[in-house]
C-alpha positions as CSV (number, residue, x, y, z in Angstrom):
1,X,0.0,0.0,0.0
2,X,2.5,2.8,0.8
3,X,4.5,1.3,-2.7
4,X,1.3,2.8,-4.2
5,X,0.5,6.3,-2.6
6,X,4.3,6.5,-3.7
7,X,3.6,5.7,-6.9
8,X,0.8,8.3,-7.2
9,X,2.8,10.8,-5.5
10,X,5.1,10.3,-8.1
11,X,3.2,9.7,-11.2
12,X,1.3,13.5,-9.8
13,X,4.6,15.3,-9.3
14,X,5.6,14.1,-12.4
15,X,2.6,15.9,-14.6
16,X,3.2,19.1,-12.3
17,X,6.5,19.6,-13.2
18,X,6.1,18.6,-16.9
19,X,2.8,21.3,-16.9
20,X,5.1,23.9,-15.1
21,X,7.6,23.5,-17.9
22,X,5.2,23.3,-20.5
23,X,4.0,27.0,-18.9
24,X,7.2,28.7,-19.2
25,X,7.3,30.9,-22.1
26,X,10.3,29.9,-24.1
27,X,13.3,32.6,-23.9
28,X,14.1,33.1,-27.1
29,X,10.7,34.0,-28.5
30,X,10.5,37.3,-25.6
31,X,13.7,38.9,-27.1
32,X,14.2,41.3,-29.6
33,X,16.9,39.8,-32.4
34,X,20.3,41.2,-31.3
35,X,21.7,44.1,-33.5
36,X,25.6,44.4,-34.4
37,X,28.0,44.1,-31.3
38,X,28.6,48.1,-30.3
39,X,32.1,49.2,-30.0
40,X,33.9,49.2,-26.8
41,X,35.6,52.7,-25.8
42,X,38.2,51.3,-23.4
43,X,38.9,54.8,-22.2
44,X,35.4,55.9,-21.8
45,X,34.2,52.6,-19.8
46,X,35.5,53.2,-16.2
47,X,33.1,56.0,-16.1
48,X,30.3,54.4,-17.8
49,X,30.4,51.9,-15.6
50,X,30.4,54.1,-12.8
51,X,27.0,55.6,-13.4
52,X,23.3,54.4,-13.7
53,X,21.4,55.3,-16.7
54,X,18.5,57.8,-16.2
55,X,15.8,55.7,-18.4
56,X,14.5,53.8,-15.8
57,X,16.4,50.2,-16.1
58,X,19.0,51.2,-13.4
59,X,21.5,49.4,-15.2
60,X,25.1,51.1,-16.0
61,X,25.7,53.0,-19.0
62,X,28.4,50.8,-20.3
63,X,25.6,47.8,-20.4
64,X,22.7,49.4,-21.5
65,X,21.5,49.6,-24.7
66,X,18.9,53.0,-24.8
67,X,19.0,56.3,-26.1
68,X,19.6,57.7,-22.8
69,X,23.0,55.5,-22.7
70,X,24.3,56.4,-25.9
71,X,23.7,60.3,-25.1
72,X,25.7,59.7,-21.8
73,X,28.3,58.4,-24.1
74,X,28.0,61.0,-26.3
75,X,28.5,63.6,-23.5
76,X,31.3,61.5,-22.0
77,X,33.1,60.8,-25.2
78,X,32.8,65.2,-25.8
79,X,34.2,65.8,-21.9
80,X,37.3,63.7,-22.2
81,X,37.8,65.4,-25.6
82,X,38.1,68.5,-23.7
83,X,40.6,66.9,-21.1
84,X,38.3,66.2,-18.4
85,X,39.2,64.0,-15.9
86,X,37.0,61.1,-14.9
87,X,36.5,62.7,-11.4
88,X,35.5,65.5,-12.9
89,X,33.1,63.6,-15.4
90,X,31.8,62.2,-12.4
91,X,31.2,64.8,-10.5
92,X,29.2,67.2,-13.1
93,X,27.0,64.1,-13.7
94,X,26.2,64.2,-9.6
95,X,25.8,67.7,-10.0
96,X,22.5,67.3,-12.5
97,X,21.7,64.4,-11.8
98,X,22.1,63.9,-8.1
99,X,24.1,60.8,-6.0
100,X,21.7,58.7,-7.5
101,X,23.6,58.5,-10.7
102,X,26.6,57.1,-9.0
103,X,26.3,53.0,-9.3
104,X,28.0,52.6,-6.0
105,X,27.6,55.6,-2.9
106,X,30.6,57.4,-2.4
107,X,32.5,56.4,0.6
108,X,32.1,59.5,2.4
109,X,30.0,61.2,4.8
110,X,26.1,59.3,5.4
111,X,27.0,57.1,2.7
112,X,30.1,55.1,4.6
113,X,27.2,53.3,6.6
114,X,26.1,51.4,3.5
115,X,29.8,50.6,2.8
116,X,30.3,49.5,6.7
117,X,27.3,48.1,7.5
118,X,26.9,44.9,5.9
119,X,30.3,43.7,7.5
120,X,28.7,44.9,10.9
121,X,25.6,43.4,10.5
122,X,27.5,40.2,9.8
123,X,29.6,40.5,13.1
124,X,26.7,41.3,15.3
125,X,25.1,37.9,13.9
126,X,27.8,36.1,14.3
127,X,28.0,36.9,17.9
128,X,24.3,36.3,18.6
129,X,24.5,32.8,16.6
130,X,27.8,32.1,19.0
131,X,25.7,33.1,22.0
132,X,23.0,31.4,21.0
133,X,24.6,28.0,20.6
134,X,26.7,28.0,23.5
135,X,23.6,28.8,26.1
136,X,21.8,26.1,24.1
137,X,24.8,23.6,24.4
138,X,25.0,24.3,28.2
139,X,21.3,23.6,29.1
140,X,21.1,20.6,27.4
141,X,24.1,19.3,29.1
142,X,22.6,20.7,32.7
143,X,19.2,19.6,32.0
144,X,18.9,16.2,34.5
145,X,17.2,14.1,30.9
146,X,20.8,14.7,29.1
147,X,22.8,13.5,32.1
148,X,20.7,10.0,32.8
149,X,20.7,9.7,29.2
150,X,24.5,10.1,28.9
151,X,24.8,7.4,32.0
152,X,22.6,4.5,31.6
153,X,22.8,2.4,28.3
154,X,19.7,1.3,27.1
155,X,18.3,-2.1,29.3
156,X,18.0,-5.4,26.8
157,X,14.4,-4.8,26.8
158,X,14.8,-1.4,25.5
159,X,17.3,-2.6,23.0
160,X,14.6,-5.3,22.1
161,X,11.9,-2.8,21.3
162,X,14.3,-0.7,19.4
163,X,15.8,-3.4,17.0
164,X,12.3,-4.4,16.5
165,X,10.6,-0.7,15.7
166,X,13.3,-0.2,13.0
167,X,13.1,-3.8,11.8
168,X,9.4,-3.0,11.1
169,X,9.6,0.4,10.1
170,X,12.2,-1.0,7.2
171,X,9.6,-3.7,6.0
172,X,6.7,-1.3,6.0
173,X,8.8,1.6,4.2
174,X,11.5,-0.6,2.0
């Protein structure tokens, strides 16, 4: 009998998973056709990479593909033309456009907590979960059930009843 509900457990997990995948939309239907590979301007990507285009993807200019992008390149491309530095690029791009432009906060100021605070966050947890298992650890071992567990072996008749519940549980299950 349970070689059964198995079965049908199976057989109904089975037909889920293959109506799941039959669901999915298939990947290569939802995208546009690629167009020709754009050029890489190795002097121009350390800034592009360093800030978020303004269209609304919140990806970095050097991976999206919009008109927004290719106007920030534009702009970029004209600034270091004129000698500007990429600080400087940077910085007239927070002026317009605010820190929100920047793809990572600046280390300075408000914005050094979201630079320190993951690794403090992670300390502070690590702590607790130390604390945590070490008060657990000591009142299992002070708790009087642990200690006459720890001293008496188990009696033949317990021993008896033991071999036999997994002895049955194995014919019933295996």
């Amino acid at each position: 009998m349970a070689r059964d509900t198995r079965r049908s457990r199976f057989a109904w997990v089975t037909l889920l998973t293959l109506l799941l995948l039959a669901a999915l939309p298939v990947s290569g239907l939802a995208e546009p056709p690629m167009g020709p590979p754009k050029e890489i301007d190795t002097r121009t990507l350390p800034v592009e990479q360093s800030l978020v285009c303004q269209c609304g993807c919140t990806m970095a200019v050097a991976v999206c593909d919009c008109g927004t992008a290719d106007e920030f390149r534009k702009e970029i491309r004209t600034m270091m033309d004129q000698g500007q530095s990429n600080d400087a690029i940077l910085a007239s791009y927070v002026a317009k456009y605010g820190e929100k432009v920047l793809t990572a906060p600046t280390k300075r100021g408000f914005n050094l907590t979201a630079w320190i605070m993951p690794f403090v966050a992670l300390a502070v947890g690590a702590v607790l979960l130390m604390t945590l298992l070490r008060r657990w650890s000591r009142a299992y071992q002070a708790s009087p059930a642990a200690a006459a567990a720890a001293e008496a072996p188990l009696t033949v008749e317990e021993e008896a009843l033991y071999e036999s519940t997994v002895a049955d549980l194995l014919k019933d299950n295996f």
